[in-house]
C-alpha positions as CSV (number, residue, x, y, z in Angstrom):
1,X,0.0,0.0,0.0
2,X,1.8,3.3,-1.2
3,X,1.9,6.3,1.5
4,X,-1.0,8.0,-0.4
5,X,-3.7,5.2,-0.1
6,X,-2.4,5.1,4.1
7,X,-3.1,8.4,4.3
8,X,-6.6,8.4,2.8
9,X,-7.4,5.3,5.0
10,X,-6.0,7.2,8.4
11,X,-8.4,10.3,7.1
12,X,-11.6,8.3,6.3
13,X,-10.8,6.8,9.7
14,X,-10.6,9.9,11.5
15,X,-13.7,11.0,10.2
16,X,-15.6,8.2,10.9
17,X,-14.5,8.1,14.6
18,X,-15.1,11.5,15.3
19,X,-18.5,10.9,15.2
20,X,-21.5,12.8,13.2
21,X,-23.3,16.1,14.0
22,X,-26.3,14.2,14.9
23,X,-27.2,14.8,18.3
24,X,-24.6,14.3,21.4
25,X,-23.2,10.5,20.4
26,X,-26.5,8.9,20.2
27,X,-26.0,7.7,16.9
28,X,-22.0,7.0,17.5
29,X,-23.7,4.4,20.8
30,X,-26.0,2.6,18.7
31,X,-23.2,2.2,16.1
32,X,-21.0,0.8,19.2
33,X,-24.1,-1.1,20.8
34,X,-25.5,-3.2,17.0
35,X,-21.6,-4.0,16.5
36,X,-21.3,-5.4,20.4
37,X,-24.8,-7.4,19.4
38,X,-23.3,-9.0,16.7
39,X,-20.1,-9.8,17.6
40,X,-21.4,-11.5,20.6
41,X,-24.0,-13.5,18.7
42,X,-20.8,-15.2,16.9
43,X,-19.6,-16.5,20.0
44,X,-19.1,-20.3,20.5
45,X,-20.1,-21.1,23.8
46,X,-19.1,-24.4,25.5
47,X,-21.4,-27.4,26.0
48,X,-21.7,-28.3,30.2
49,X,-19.9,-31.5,29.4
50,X,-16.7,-29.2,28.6
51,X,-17.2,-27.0,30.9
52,X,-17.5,-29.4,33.8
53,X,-14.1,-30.9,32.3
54,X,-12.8,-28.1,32.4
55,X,-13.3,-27.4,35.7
56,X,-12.6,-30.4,37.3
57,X,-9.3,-30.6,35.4
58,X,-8.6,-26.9,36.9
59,X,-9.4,-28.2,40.4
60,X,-7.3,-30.8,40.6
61,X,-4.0,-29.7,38.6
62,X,-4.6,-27.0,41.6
63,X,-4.7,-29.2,44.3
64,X,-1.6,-31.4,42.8
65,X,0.3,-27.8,42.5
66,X,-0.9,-27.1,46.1
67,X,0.3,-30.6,47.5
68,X,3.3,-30.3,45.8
69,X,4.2,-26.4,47.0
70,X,2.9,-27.8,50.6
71,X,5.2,-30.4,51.0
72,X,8.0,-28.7,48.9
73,X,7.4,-25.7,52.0
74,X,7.7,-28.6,54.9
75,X,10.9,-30.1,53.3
76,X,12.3,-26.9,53.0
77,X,11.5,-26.0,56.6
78,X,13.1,-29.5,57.7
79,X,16.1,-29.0,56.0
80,X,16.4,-25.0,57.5
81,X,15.5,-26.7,61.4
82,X,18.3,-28.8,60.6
83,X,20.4,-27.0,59.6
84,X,20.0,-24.5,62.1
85,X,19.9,-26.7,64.9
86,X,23.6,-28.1,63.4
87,X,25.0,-25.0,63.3
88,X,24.3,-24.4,66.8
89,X,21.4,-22.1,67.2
90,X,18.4,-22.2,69.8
């Protein structure tokens, strides 16, 4: 696209989102609110079977990173009572 044709795109732009003289924005919100309608009609929404796998695979990769950072905690407070106790402290 040559430097021209840009600018002509930038300037239709810029006109376009400054909005019309038509009262205060009303038409610029209903522009806004039809695209928002119809971009959310072209959603894909999961089925409750995926969703439910979904979320029971959430819940339990969560509780295997909790056990995991629980007993990595423990060990690590072991090994730093241990140590501490060798070195000669109270």
């Amino acid at each position: 696209m040559s430097d021209e044709n840009k600018n002509e795109v930038k300037s239709e732009e810029v006109e376009s989102s400054s909005g019309s003289s038509k009262g205060a924005g009303g038409n610029r919100l209903s522009s806004i609110y039809r695209t928002y309608r119809s971009e959310f009609k072209k959603i894909v929404w999961p089925s409750r079977k995926t969703t439910f796998k979904h979320t029971v695979t959430v819940i339990v990769v969560s509780l295997i990173f909790g056990a995991f950072i629980a007993l990595s905690d423990y060990g690590y407070s072991f090994l730093y009572r241990q140590f501490v106790y060798l070195v000669g402290g109270n």
